[in-house]
N, C-alpha and C positions, 0 to 999 in steps of 0.2 A: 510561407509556413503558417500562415493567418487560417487557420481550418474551424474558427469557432472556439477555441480552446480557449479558456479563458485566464485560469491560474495551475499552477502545479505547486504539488505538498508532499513532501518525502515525512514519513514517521507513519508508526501503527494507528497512534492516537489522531491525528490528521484523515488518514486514508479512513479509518473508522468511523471517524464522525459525516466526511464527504458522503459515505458510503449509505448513512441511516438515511440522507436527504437524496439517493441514487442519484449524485453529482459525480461518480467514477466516470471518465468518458472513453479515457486509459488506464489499466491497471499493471503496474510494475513489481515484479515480484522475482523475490533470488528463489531457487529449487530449496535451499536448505532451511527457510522456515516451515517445508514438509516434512523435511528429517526430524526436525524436535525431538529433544527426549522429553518434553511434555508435552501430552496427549491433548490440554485442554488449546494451547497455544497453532497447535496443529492443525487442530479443528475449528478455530477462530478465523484461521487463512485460507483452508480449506471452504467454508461459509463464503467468506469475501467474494474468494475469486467466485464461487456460485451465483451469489448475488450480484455480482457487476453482470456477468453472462448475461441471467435474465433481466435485467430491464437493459440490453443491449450494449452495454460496454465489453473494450476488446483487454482479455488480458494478456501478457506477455511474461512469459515464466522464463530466466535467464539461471544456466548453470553457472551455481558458485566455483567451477571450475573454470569458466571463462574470465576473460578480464572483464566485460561489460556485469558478469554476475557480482567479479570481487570490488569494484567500483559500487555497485548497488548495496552488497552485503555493507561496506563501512560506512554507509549512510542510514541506516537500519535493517535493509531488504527490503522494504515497502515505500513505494512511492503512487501517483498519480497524478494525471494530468486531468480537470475539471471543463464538466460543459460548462459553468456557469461560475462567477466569483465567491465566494464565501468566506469575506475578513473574518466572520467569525474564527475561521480555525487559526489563525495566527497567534490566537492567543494561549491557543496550547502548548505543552510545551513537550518537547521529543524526551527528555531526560526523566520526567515520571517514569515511562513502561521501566528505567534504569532500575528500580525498587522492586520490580516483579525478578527479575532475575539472583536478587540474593539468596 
């Protein structure tokens, strides 16, 4: 399973910052961060998955009605697997975006 892949990062804040350095090389995503009932959040993931496309990463959008979706949704819905390493993201942390949702 050695394909170049280097690290993987489940969180919005992870996959977002992988994302500004187009280090996506896999993009994981549940259907139901398209449902949002906010607009702004919607068009955030919406963006992502665009941006991996164009500089060539593959995404893979799984229904929250599957089990591999509801495995992903309680991990946040966003995850990725990276072409290259980035300690840096480790040092973020998944429970901030928790503050966006009050």
């Amino acid at each position: 399973l050695s394909s170049g892949i280097n690290a993987e990062y489940g969180g919005p804040q992870q996959c977002l910052a992988a994302n500004e350095n187009e280090a996506i090389d896999v993009l994981l995503v549940t259907d139901s961060l398209f449902r949002s009932n906010d607009i702004a959040e919607r068009q955030k993931y919406v963006q992502l998955v665009e941006d991996v496309r164009s500089y060539g990463g593959t995404v893979h959008i799984f229904s929250s009605l599957h089990v591999s979706g509801e495995k992903l949704g309680l991990l946040s819905g966003v995850a990725a697997l990276l072409r290259f390493p980035m300690p840096e993201l480790e040092d973020l942390t998944v429970d901030s975006d928790d503050s966006d949702s009050d």
